[in-house]
PDB file of N, CA, C and O in Angstrom:
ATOM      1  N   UNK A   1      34.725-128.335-160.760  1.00  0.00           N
ATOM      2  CA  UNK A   1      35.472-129.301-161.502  1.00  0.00           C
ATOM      3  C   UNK A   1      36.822-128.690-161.848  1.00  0.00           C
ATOM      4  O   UNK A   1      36.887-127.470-162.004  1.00  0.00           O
ATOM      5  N   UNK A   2      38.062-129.565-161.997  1.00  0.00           N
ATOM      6  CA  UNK A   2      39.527-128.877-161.996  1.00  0.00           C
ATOM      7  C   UNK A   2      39.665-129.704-163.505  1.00  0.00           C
ATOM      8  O   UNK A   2      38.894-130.563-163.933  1.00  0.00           O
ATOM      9  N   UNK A   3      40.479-129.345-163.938  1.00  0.00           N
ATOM     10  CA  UNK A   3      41.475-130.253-165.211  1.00  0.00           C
ATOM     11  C   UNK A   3      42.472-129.958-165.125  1.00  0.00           C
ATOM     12  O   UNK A   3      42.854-128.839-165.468  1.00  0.00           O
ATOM     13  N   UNK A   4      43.268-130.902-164.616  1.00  0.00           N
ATOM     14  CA  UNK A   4      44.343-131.393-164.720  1.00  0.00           C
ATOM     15  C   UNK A   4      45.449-130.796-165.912  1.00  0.00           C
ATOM     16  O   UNK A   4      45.069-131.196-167.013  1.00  0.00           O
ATOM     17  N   UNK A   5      46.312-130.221-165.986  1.00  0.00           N
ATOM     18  CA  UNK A   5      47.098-129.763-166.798  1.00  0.00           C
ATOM     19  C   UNK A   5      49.023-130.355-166.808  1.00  0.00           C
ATOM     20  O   UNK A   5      49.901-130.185-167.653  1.00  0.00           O
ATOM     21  N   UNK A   6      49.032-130.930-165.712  1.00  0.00           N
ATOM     22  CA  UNK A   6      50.185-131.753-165.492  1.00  0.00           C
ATOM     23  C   UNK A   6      50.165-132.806-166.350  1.00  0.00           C
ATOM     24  O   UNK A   6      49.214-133.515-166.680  1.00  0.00           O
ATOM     25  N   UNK A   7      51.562-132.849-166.753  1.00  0.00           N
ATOM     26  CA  UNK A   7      51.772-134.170-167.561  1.00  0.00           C
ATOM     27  C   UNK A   7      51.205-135.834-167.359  1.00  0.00           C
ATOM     28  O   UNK A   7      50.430-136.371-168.152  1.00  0.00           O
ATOM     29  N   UNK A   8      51.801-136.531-166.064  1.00  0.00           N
ATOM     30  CA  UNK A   8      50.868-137.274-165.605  1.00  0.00           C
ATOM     31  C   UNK A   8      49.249-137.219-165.628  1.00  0.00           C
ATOM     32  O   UNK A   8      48.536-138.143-166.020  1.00  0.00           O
ATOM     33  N   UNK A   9      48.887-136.216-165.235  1.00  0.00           N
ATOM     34  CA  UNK A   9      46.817-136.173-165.313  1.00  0.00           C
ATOM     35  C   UNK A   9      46.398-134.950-166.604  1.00  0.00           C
ATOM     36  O   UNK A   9      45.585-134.036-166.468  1.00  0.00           O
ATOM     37  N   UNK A  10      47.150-135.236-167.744  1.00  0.00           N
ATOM     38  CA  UNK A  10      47.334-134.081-168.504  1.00  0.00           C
ATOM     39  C   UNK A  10      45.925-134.159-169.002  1.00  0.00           C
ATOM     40  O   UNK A  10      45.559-135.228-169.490  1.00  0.00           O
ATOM     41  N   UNK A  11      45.069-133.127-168.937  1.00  0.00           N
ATOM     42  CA  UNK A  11      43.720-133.492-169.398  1.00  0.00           C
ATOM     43  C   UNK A  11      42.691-134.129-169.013  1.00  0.00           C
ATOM     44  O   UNK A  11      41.647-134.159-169.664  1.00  0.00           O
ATOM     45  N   UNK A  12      42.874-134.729-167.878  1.00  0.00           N
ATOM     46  CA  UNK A  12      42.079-135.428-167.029  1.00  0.00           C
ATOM     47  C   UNK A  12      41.111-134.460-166.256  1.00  0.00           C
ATOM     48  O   UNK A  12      41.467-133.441-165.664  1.00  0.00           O
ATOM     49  N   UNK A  13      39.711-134.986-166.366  1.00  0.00           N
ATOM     50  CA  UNK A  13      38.878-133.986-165.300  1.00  0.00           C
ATOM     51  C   UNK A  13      39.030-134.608-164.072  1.00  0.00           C
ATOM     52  O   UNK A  13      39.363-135.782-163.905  1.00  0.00           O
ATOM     53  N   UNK A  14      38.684-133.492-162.909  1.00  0.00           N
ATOM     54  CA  UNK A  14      38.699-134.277-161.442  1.00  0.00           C
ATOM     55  C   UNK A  14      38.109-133.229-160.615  1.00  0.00           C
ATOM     56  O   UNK A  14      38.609-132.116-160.455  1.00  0.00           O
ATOM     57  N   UNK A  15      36.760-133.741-159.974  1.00  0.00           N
ATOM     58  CA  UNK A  15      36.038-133.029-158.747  1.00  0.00           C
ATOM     59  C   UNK A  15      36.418-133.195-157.534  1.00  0.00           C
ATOM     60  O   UNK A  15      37.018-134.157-157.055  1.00  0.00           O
ATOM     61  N   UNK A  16      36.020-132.134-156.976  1.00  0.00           N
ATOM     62  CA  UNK A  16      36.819-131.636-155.772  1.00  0.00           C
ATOM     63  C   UNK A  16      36.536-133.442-154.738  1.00  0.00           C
ATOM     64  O   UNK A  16      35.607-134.242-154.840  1.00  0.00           O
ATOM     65  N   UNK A  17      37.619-133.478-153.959  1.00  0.00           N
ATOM     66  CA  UNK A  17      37.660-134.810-152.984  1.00  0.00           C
ATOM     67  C   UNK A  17      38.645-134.797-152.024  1.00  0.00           C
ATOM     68  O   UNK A  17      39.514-133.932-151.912  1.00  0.00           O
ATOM     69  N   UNK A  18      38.496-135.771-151.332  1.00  0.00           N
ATOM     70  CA  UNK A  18      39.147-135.558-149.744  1.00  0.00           C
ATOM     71  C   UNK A  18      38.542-136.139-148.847  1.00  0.00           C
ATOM     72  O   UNK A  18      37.427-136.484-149.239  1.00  0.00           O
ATOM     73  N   UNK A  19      38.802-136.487-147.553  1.00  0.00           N
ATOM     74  CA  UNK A  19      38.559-137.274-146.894  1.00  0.00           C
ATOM     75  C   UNK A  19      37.787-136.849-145.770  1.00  0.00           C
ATOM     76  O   UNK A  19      37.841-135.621-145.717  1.00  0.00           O
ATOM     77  N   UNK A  20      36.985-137.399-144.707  1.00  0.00           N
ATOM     78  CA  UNK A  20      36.218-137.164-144.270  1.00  0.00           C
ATOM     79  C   UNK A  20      37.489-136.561-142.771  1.00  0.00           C
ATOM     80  O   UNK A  20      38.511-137.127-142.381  1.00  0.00           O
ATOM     81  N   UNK A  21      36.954-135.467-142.358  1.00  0.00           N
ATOM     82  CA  UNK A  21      37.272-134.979-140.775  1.00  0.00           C
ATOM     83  C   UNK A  21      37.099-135.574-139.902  1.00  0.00           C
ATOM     84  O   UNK A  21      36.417-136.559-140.187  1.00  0.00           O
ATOM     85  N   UNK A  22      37.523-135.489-138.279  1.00  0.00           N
ATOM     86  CA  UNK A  22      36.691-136.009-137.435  1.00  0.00           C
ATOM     87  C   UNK A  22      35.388-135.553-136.969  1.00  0.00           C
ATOM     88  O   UNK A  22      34.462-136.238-136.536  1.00  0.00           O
ATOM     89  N   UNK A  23      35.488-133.748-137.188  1.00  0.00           N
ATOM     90  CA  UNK A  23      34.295-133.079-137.112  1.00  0.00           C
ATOM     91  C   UNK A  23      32.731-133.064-138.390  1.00  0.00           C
ATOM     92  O   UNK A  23      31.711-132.379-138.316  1.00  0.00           O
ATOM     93  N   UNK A  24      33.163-134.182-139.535  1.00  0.00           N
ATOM     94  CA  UNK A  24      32.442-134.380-140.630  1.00  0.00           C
ATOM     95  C   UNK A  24      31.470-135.372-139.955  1.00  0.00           C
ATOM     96  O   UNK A  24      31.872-136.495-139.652  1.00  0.00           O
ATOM     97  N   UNK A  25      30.794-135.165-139.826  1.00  0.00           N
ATOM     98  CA  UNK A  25      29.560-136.103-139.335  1.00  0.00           C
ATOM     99  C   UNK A  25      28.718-137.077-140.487  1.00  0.00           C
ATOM    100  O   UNK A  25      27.948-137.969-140.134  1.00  0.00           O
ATOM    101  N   UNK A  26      28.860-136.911-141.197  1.00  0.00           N
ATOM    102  CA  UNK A  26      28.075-137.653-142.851  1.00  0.00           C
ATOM    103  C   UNK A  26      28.956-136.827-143.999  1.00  0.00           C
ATOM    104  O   UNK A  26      29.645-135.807-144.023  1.00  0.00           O
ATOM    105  N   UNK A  27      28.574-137.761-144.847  1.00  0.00           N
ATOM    106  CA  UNK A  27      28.917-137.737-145.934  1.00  0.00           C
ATOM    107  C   UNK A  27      28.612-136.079-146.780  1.00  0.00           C
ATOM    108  O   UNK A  27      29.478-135.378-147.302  1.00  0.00           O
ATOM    109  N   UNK A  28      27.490-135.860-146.713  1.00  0.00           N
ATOM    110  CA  UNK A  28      27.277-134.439-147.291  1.00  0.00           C
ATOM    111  C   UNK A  28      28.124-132.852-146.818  1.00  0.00           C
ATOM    112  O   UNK A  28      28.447-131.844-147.447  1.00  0.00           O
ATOM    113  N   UNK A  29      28.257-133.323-145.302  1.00  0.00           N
ATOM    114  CA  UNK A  29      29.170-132.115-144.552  1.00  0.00           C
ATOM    115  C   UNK A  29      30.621-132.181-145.139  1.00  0.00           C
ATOM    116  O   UNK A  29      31.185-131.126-145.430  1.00  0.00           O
ATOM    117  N   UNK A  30      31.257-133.418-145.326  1.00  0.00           N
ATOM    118  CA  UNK A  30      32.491-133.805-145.774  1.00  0.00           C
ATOM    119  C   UNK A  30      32.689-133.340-147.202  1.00  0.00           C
ATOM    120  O   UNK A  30      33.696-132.710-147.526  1.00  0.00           O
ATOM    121  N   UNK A  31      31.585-133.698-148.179  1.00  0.00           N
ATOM    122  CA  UNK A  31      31.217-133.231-149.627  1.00  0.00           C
ATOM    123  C   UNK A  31      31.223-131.264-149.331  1.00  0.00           C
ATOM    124  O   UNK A  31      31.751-130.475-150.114  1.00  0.00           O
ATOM    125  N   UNK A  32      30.725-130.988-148.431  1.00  0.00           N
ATOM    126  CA  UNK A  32      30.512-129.198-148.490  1.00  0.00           C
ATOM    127  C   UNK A  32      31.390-128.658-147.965  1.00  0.00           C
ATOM    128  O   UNK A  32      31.686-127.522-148.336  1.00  0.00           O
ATOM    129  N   UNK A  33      32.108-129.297-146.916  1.00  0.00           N
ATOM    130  CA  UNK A  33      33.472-128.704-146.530  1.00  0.00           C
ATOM    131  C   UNK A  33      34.366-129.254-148.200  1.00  0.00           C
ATOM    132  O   UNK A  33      35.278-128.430-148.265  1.00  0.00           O
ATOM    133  N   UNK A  34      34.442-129.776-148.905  1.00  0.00           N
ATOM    134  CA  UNK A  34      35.884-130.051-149.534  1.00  0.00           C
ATOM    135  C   UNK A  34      35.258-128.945-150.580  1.00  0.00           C
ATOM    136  O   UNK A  34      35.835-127.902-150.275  1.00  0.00           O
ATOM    137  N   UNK A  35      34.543-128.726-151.441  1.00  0.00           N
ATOM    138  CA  UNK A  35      34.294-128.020-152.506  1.00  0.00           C
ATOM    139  C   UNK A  35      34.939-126.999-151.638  1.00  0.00           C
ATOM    140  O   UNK A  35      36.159-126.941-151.791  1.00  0.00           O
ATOM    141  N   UNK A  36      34.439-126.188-150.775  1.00  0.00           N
ATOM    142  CA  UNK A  36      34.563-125.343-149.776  1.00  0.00           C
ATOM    143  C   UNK A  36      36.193-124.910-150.090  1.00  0.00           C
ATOM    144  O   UNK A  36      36.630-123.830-150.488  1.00  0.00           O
ATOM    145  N   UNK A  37      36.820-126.004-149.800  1.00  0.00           N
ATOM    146  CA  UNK A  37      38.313-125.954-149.837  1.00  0.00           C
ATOM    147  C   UNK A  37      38.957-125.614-150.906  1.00  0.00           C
ATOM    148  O   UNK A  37      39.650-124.642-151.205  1.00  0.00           O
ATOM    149  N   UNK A  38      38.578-126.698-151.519  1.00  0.00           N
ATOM    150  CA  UNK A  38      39.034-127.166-152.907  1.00  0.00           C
ATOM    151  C   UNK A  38      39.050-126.136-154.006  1.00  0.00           C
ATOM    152  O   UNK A  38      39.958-126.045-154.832  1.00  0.00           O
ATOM    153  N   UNK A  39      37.765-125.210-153.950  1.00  0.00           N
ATOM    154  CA  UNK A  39      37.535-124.384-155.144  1.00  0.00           C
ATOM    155  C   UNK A  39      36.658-123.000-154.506  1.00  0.00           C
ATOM    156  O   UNK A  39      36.049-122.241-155.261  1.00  0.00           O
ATOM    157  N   UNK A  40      36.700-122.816-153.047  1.00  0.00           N
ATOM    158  CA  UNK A  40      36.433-121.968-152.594  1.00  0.00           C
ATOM    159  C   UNK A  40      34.764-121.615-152.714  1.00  0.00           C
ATOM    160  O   UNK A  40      34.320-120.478-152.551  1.00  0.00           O
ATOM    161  N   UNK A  41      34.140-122.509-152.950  1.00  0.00           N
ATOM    162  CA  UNK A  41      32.881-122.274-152.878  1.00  0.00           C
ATOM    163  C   UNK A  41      32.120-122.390-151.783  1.00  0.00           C
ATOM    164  O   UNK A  41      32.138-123.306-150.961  1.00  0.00           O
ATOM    165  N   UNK A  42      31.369-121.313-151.803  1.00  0.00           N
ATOM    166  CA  UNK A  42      30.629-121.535-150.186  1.00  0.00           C
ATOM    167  C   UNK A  42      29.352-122.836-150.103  1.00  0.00           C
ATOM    168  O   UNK A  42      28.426-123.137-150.856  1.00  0.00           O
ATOM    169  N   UNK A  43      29.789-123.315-148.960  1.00  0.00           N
ATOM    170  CA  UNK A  43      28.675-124.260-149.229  1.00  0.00           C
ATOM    171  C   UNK A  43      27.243-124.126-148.673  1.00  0.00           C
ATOM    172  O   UNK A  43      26.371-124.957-148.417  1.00  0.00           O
ATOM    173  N   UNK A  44      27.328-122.427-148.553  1.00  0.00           N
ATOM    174  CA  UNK A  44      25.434-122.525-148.084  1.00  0.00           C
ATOM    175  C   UNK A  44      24.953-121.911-149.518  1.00  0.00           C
ATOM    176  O   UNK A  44      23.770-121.585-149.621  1.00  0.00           O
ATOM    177  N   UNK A  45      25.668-121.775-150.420  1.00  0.00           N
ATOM    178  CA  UNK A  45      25.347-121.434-151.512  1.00  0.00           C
ATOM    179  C   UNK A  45      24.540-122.814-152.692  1.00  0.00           C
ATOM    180  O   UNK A  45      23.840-122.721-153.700  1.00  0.00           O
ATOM    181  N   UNK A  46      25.170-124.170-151.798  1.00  0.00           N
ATOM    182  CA  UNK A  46      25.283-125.483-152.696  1.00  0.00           C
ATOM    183  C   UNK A  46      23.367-125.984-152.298  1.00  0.00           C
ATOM    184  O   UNK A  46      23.386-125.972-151.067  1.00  0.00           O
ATOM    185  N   UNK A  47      21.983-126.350-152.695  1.00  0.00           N
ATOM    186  CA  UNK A  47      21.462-127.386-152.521  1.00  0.00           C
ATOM    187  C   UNK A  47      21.725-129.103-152.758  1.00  0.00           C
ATOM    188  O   UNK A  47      21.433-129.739-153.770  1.00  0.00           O
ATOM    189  N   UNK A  48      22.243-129.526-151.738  1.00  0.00           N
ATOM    190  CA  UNK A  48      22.258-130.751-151.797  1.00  0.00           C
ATOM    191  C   UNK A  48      21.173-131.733-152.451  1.00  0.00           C
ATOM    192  O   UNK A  48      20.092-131.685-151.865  1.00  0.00           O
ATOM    193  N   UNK A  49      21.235-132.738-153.692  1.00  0.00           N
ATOM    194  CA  UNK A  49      19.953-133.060-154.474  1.00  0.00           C
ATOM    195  C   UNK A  49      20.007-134.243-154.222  1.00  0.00           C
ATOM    196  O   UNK A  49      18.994-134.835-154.594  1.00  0.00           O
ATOM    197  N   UNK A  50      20.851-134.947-153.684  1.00  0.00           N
ATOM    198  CA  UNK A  50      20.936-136.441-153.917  1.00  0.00           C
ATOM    199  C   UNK A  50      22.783-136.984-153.460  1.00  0.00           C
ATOM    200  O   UNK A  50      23.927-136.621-153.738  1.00  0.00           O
ATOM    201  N   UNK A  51      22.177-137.927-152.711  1.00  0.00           N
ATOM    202  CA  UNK A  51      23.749-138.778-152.430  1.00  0.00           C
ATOM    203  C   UNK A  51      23.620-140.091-153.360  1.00  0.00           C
ATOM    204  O   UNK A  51      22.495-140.590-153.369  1.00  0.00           O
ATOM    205  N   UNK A  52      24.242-140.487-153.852  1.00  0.00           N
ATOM    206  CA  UNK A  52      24.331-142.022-155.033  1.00  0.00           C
ATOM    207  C   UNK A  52      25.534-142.736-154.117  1.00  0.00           C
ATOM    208  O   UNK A  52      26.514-142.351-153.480  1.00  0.00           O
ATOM    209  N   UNK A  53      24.865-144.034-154.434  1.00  0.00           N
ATOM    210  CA  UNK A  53      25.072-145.434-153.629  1.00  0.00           C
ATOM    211  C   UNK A  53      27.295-144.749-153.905  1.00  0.00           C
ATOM    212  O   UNK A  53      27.873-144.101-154.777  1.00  0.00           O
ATOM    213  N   UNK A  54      27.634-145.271-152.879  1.00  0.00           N
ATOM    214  CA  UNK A  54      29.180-145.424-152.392  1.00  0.00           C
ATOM    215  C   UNK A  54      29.583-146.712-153.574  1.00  0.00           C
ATOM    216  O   UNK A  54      28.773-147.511-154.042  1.00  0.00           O
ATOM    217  N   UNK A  55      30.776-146.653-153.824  1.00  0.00           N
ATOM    218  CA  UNK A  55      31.822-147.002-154.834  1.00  0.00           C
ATOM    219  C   UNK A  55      33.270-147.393-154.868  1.00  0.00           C
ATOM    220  O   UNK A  55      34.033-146.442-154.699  1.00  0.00           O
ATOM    221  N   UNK A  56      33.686-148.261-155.000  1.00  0.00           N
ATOM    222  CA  UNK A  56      35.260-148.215-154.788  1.00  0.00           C
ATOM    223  C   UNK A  56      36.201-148.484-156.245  1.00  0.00           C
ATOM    224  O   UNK A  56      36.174-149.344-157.126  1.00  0.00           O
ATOM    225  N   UNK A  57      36.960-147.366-156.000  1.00  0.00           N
ATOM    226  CA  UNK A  57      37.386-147.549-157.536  1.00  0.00           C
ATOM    227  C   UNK A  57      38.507-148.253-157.767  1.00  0.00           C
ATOM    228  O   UNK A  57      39.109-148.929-156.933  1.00  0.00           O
ATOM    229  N   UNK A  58      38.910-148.029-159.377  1.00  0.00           N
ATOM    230  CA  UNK A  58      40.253-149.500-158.860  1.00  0.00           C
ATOM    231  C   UNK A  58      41.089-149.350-158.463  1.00  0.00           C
ATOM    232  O   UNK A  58      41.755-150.373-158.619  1.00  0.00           O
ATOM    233  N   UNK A  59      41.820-148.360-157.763  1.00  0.00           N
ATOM    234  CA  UNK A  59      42.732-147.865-156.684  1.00  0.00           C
ATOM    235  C   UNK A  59      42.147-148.146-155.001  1.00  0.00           C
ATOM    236  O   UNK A  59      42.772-147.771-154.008  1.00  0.00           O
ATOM    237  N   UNK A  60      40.950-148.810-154.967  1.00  0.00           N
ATOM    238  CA  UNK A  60      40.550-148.989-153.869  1.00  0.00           C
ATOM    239  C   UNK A  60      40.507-148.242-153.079  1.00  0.00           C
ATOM    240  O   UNK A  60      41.015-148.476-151.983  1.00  0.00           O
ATOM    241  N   UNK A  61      39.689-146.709-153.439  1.00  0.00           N
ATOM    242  CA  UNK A  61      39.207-145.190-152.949  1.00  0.00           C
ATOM    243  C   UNK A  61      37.777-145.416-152.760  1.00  0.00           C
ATOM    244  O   UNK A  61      37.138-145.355-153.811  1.00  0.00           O
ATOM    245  N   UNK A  62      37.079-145.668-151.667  1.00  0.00           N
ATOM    246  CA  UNK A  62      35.940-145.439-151.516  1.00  0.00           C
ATOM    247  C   UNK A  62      34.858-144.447-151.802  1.00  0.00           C
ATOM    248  O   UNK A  62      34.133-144.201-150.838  1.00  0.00           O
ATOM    249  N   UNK A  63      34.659-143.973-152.656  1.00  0.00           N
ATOM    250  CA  UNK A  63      33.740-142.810-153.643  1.00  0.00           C
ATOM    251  C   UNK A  63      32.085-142.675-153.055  1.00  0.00           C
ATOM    252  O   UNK A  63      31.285-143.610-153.077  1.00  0.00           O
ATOM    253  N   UNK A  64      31.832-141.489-152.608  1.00  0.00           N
ATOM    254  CA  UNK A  64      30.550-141.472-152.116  1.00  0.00           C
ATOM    255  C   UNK A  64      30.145-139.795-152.450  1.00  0.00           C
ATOM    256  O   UNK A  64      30.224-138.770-151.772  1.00  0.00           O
ATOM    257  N   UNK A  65      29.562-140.164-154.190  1.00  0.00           N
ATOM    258  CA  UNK A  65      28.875-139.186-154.893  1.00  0.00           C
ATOM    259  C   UNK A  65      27.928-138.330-153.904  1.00  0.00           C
ATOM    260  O   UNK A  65      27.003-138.750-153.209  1.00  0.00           O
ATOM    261  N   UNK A  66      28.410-137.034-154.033  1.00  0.00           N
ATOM    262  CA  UNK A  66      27.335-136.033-153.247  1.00  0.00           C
ATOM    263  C   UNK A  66      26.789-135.029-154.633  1.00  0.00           C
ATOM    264  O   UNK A  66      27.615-134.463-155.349  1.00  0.00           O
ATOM    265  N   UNK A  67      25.484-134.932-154.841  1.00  0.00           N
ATOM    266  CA  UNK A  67      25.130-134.437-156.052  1.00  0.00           C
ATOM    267  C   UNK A  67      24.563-132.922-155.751  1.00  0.00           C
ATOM    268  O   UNK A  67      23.511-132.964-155.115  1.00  0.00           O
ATOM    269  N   UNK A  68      24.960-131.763-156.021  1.00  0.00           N
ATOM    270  CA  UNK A  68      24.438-130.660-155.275  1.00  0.00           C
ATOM    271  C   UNK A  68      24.178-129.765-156.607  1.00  0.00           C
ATOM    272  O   UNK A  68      24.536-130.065-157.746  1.00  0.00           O
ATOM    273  N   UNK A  69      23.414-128.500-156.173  1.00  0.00           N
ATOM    274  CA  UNK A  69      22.845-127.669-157.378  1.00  0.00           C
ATOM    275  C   UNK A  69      23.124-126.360-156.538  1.00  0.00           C
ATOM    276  O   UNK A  69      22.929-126.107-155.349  1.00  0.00           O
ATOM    277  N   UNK A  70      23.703-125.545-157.679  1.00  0.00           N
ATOM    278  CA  UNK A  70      24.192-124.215-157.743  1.00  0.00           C
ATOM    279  C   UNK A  70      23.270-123.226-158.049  1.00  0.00           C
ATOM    280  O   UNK A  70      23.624-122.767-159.135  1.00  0.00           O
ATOM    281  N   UNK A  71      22.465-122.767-157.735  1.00  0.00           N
ATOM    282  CA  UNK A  71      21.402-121.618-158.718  1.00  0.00           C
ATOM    283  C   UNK A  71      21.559-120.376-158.825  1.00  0.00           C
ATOM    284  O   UNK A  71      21.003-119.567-159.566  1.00  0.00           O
ATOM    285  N   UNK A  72      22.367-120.250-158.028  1.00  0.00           N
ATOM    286  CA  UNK A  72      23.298-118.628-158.339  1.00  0.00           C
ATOM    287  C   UNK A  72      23.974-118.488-159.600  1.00  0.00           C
ATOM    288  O   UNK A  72      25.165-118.799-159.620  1.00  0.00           O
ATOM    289  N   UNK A  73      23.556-118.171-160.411  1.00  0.00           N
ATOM    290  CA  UNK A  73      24.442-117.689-161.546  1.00  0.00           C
ATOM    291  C   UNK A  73      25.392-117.285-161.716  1.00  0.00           C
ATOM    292  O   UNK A  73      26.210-117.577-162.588  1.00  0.00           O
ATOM    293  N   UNK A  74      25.464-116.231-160.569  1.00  0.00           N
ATOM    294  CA  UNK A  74      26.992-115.120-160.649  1.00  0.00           C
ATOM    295  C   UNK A  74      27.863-115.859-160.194  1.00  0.00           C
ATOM    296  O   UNK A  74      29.034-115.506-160.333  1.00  0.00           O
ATOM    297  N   UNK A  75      27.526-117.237-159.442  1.00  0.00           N
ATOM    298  CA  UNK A  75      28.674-118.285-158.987  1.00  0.00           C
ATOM    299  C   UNK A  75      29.330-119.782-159.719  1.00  0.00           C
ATOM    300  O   UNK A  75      29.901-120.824-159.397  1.00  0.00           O
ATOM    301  N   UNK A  76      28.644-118.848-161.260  1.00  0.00           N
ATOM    302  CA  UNK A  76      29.127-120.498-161.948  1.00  0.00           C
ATOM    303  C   UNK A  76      30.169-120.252-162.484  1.00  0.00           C
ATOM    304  O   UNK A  76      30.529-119.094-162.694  1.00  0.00           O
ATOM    305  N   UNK A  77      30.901-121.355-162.831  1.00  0.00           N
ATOM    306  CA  UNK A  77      32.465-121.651-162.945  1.00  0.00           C
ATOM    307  C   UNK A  77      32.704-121.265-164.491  1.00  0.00           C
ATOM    308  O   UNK A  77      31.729-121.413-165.227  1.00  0.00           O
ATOM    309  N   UNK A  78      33.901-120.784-165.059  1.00  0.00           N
ATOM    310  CA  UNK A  78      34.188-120.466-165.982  1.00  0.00           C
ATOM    311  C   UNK A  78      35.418-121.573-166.265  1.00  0.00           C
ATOM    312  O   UNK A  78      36.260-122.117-165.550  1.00  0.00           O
ATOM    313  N   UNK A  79      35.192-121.602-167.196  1.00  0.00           N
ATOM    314  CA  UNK A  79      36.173-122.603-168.012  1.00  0.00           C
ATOM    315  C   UNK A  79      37.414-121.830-168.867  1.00  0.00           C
ATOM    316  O   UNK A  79      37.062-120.911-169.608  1.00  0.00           O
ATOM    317  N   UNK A  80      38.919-122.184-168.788  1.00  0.00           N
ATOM    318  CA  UNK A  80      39.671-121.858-169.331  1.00  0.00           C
ATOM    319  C   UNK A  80      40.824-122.748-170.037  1.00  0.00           C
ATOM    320  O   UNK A  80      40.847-123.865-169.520  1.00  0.00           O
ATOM    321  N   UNK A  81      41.518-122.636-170.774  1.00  0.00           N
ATOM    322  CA  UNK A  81      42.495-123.313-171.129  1.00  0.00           C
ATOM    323  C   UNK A  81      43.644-123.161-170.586  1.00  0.00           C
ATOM    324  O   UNK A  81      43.916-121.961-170.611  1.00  0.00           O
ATOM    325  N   UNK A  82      44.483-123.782-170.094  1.00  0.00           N
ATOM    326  CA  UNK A  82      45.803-123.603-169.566  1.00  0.00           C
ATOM    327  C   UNK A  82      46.616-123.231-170.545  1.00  0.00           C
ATOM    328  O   UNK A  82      46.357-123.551-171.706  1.00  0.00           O
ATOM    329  N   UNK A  83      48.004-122.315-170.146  1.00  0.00           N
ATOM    330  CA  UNK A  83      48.877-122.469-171.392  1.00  0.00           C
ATOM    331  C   UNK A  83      49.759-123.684-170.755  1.00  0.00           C
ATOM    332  O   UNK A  83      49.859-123.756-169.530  1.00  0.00           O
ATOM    333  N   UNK A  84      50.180-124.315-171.314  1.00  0.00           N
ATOM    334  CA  UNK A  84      52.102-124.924-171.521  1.00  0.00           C
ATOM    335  C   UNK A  84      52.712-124.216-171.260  1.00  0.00           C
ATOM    336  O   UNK A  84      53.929-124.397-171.317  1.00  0.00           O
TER     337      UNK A  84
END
Protein backbone atom coordinates (compact mmCIF):
# COMPACT_ATOMS: atom_id res chain seq x y z
CA UNK A 1 0.00 0.00 0.00
CA UNK A 2 1.52 3.69 -0.97
CA UNK A 3 0.07 7.10 0.53
CA UNK A 4 0.03 9.56 -1.39
CA UNK A 5 1.86 12.65 -0.09
CA UNK A 6 1.32 15.07 -3.09
CA UNK A 7 -0.92 17.82 -2.80
CA UNK A 8 -3.56 16.65 -5.24
CA UNK A 9 -3.73 12.80 -3.55
CA UNK A 10 -2.45 14.37 -0.28
CA UNK A 11 -3.25 11.53 2.07
CA UNK A 12 -4.95 9.34 -0.02
CA UNK A 13 -4.19 5.51 0.25
CA UNK A 14 -3.55 3.63 -3.07
CA UNK A 15 -2.56 -0.15 -3.90
CA UNK A 16 -0.30 -1.07 -6.23
CA UNK A 17 -2.26 -1.09 -10.07
CA UNK A 18 -1.67 -1.16 -13.67
CA UNK A 19 -2.72 -2.70 -16.49
CA UNK A 20 -2.69 -5.97 -17.79
CA UNK A 21 0.51 -7.03 -20.38
CA UNK A 22 0.21 -8.90 -23.38
CA UNK A 23 2.24 -11.63 -21.68
CA UNK A 24 -0.41 -11.41 -18.45
CA UNK A 25 -2.56 -14.22 -19.07
CA UNK A 26 -5.32 -13.63 -16.07
CA UNK A 27 -5.90 -11.46 -13.80
CA UNK A 28 -3.72 -12.82 -10.83
CA UNK A 29 -0.32 -12.83 -13.05
CA UNK A 30 -1.14 -9.09 -13.88
CA UNK A 31 -1.97 -8.52 -9.91
CA UNK A 32 1.79 -10.34 -9.15
CA UNK A 33 3.65 -8.75 -11.77
CA UNK A 34 2.42 -5.03 -10.62
CA UNK A 35 3.05 -5.39 -6.75
CA UNK A 36 6.27 -6.87 -8.22
CA UNK A 37 6.86 -3.47 -9.81
CA UNK A 38 5.20 -1.22 -7.91
CA UNK A 39 6.73 -1.97 -4.43
CA UNK A 40 9.24 -4.51 -5.31
CA UNK A 41 7.79 -7.42 -3.83
CA UNK A 42 8.44 -10.75 -5.00
CA UNK A 43 5.57 -12.44 -6.05
CA UNK A 44 6.44 -16.08 -5.16
CA UNK A 45 6.56 -14.76 -1.82
CA UNK A 46 2.53 -13.58 -2.24
CA UNK A 47 -0.35 -16.67 -1.62
CA UNK A 48 -3.01 -15.74 -3.75
CA UNK A 49 -6.51 -16.12 -1.42
CA UNK A 50 -9.17 -14.95 -3.49
CA UNK A 51 -10.07 -12.79 -6.67
CA UNK A 52 -13.52 -10.53 -5.84
CA UNK A 53 -16.07 -9.96 -8.55
CA UNK A 54 -14.48 -6.95 -11.16
CA UNK A 55 -15.71 -3.26 -10.66
CA UNK A 56 -15.75 -0.08 -12.44
CA UNK A 57 -15.16 2.93 -10.67
CA UNK A 58 -16.39 6.37 -11.34
CA UNK A 59 -13.58 7.25 -13.55
CA UNK A 60 -14.59 4.24 -15.52
CA UNK A 61 -11.29 2.00 -14.43
CA UNK A 62 -12.18 -1.47 -14.49
CA UNK A 63 -10.98 -2.85 -10.89
CA UNK A 64 -10.36 -6.56 -10.50
CA UNK A 65 -9.47 -7.12 -6.67
CA UNK A 66 -6.65 -9.75 -6.35
CA UNK A 67 -6.56 -10.65 -2.55
CA UNK A 68 -3.12 -12.25 -1.59
CA UNK A 69 -1.39 -13.18 1.89
CA UNK A 70 2.10 -12.42 2.93
CA UNK A 71 3.38 -14.84 5.75
CA UNK A 72 6.80 -13.87 5.79
CA UNK A 73 7.22 -11.55 8.42
CA UNK A 74 10.59 -10.18 7.61
CA UNK A 75 8.62 -8.95 4.41
CA UNK A 76 6.00 -6.81 5.96
CA UNK A 77 5.73 -3.25 5.13
CA UNK A 78 6.59 -0.55 7.48
CA UNK A 79 4.74 2.48 7.69
CA UNK A 80 6.18 6.01 7.75
CA UNK A 81 5.28 9.54 7.68
CA UNK A 82 6.43 11.75 4.98
CA UNK A 83 7.97 15.08 5.77
CA UNK A 84 6.68 18.36 3.77
Amino acid sequence: MLVRGRRRYQWQVSLPRGRADEEDTYDIRTALREVGEEIGLKPALVDVFTVLEPFVTKGNVSVVPVIGILWDKKHLIRFQMLKK
